[in-house]
Phi, psi and omega in degrees: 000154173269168174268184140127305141007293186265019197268135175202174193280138164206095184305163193304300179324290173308334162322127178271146176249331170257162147284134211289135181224142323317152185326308188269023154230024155319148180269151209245104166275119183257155160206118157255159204261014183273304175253021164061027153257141177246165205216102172302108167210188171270173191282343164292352162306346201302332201292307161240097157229327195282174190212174176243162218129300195308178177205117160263114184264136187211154191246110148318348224275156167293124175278127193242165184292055239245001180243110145256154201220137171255167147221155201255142254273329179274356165084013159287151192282094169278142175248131178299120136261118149341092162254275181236134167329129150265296168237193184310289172309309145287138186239143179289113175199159180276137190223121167296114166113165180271132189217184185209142192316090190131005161320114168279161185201124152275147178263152165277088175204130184278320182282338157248120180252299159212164178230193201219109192281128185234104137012052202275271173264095181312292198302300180269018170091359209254148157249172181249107151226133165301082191296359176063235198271358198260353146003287178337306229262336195302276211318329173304304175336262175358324204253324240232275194275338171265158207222138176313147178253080170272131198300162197294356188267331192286125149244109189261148175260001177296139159300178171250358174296296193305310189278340162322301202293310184307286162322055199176113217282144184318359197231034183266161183220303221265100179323150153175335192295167100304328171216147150320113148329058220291343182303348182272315158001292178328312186307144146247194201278316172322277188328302186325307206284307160340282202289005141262328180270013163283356180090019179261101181335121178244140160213174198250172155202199198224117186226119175261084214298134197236220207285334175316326179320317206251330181256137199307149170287111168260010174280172179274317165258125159022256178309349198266354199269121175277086189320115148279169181313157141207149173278141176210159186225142169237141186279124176313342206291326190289314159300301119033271181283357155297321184296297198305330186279322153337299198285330185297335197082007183279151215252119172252128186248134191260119188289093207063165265230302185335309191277338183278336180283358175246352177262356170259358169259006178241352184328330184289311198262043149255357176245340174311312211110000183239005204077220208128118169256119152189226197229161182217134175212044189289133198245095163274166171200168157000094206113332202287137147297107158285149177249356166219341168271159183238347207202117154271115148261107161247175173245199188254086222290183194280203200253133174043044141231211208265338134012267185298300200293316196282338130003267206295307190318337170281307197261344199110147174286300181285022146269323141006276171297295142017265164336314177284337198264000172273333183288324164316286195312307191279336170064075153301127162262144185257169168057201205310322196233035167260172198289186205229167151253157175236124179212146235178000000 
């Protein structure tokens, strides 16, 4: 298959740039995908569709300010992005401006005054950088001088006090993101607290969303596109009631593209029971046996990625395509702080 495929219309307009407010009243698309009906409601509506029995799977990890800005010894503006710890010193990261290896860059900071961009994977784009002894020093920093990293379609009118908050789903705990997990985005506690007591499970894991988020599929083909890694962790306890709901015939619906990719790249020790701690750079598309979700809630994703395939790899590609261009027709809002689909 081509990336060209997965290609669709999307006026400008429809990119949602803030969020609905309240979360759960985001517009809703159903689709079951067995007898192809669709169905328009809001996200609070969601509560029936689930059943009790069910097991709602959801990603905790946390979004962190992971975009920092420097200057370089010629006194140009470098942009930092954060993605992951290699060690307490190092950190792994995308860097914005031409800079050159072994480059020092200063902070406005008492506690980092500068560290040092070192030259990593050319091919994906990733650098190295080195906070030395001041390492210690990171998590305040961070918390100080860094800014939500919200994707490049957003021009927002949100504070960033405001986007700490926003960007960002109510039940998230664990740092680690770079972007939302946005499909989650939608719940408040009100909904949350309904949808158990219909008798439906929740349980959590960790997919900590890394640099794929931010870069465009640049192959011709499909199959030729290389997932990066992210780290994810599943709890035995969460594997545990997934297996038992399996063996039950209960329908496990996964809270985003995120939570689905770490619980189908992890699948063995998640129908086991026993949990999994690693990295997953599992790529669906088109074809895939899913082997443990039965239900998606997503939102809608950009035009020709891997998103959209995996998507398609659920409902079919040209229902897929279907949906979306009705979602158009409907002026439906896209992307992070756009409505959501339910598909079943």
């Amino acid at each position: 298959m081509n990336v060209s495929d997965f290609d669709y219309n999307l006026p400008k307009e429809l990119i949602a740039q803030e969020p609905t407010e309240p979360r759960d009243h985001a517009r809703l698309f159903v689709l079951n995908k067995e007898i192809k009906k669709e169905e328009h409601k809001h996200f609070y509506n969601i509560i029936d569709y689930l059943n009790p029995g069910d097991v709602l799977v959801r990603n905790t990890s946390k979004v962190f300010p992971a975009r920092i800005f420097g200057k370089k010894k010629t006194g140009g503006k470098v942009e930092i992005l954060l993605l992951h710890p290699i060690t307490d010193t190092f950190w792994k990261c995308l860097v914005g401006g031409k800079v050159k290896d072994g480059e020092k860059v200063t902070f406005n900071s008492k506690s980092i005054p500068h560290a040092t961009l070192f030259c990593g994977d050319k091919a994906s784009q990733e650098w190295e950088l080195d906070f030395g002894e001041y390492s210690n020093d990171l998590p305040e920093f961070v918390k100080k001088l860094g800014s939500t990293p919200i994707p490049p379609y957003i021009d927002s009118t949100l504070s960033e006090n405001e986007l700490r908050k926003r960007y960002q789903t109510i039940y998230a705990k664990q740092s680690g993101s770079v972007a939302a997990p946005t499909a989650g985005m939608h719940f408040t506690p009100e909904l949350i607290k309904k949808i158990e007591e219909k008798g439906v499970t929740i349980v959590d894991i960790i997919l900590h969303v890394g640099i794929g988020t931010f870069l465009p599929v640049k192959t011709e083909k499909l199959k030729d596109h290389v997932m990066h890694a992210e780290y994810v962790k599943i709890p035995p306890h969460t594997a545990r009631v997934i297996k038992n709901a399996k063996i039950a015939g209960n329908c496990i619906v996964a809270v985003g593209t995120t939570t689905t990719r770490a619980l189908e790249g992890a699948y063995e020790a998640v129908l086991s029971g026993e949990g999994w701690v690693g990295e997953v750079n599992i790529f669906i598309t088109p074809g895939y046996d899913f082997k443990v979700i039965d239900a998606l809630i997503t939102n809608f994703h950009l035009p020709k990625s891997t998103l959209l395939a995996l998507v398609s790899a659920f409902v079919g590609r040209e229902e897929a395509l279907l949906c979306y261009k009705e979602a158009v027709k409907k002026k439906y809002r896209f992307f992070s702080f756009g409505d959501a689909m339910f598909l079943r």
